[in-house]
C-alpha positions as CSV (number, residue, x, y, z in Angstrom):
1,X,8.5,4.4,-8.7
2,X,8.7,2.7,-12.2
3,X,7.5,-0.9,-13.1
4,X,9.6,-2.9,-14.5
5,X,7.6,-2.9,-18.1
6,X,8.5,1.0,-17.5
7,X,5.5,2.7,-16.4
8,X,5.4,5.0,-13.4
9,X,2.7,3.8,-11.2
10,X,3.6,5.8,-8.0
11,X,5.6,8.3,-5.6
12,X,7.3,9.5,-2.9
13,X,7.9,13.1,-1.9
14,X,9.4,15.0,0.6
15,X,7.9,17.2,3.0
16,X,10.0,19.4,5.5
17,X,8.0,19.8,8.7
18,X,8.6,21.6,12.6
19,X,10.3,24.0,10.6
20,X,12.5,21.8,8.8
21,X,13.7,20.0,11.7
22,X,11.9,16.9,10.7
23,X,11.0,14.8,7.2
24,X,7.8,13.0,6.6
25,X,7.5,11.3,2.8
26,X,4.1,11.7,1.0
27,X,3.1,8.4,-0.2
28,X,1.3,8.6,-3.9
29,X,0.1,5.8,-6.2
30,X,-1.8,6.3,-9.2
31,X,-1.8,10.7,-8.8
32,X,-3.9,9.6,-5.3
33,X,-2.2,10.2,-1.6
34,X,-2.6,7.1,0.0
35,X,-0.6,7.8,3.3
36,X,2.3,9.7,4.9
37,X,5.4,8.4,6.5
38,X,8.1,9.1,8.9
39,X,10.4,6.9,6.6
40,X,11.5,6.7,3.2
41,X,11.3,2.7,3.6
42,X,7.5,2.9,4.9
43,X,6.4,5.6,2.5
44,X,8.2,2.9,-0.7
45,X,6.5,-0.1,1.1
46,X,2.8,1.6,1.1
47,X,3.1,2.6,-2.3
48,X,4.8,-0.6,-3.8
49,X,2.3,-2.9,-1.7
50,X,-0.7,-0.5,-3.3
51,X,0.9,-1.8,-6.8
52,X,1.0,-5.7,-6.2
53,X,-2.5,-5.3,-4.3
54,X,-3.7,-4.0,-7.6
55,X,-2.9,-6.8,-9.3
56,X,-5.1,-9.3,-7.4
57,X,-8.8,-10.1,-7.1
58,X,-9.0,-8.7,-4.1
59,X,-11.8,-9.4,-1.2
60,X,-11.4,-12.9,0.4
61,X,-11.2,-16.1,-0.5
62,X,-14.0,-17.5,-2.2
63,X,-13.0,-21.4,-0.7
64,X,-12.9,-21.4,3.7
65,X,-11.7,-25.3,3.4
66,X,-13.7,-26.0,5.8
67,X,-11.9,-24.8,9.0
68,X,-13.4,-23.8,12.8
69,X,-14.4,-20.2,11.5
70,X,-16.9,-22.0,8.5
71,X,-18.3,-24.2,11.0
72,X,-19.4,-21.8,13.5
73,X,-21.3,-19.7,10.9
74,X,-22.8,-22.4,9.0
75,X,-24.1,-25.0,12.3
């Protein structure tokens, strides 16, 4: 899978399995196998969503605006 600035930043290959009677798709971002698949649409999902996670901060939100969950751990 290529980004649109043209770097490849993940994979999908395809396995023949039950003696080729059946497909699964090896998911792969960056070189690392991150999941396998019964689809071609799941495999591209887990890979693509690996990308945009990447680009994030990641963990949870630092703000909890104040809602039922903050006050039942803070009272």
């Amino acid at each position: 899978m290529t980004a649109p600035d043209g770097g490849v930043y993940g994979s999908v290959e395809l396995r023949r399995v039950n003696g080729a009677t059946a497909a699964r798709y090896k998911a792969i971002w960056r070189g690392e196998v991150i999941g396998w698949s019964a689809t071609l649409r799941e495999a591209c999902y887990r890979v693509h969503m690996a990308h945009i996670a990447a680009h994030g901060p990641g963990g949870r939100p630092m703000a909890d605006w104040g809602g039922a969950s903050w006050r039942q751990t803070r009272e």
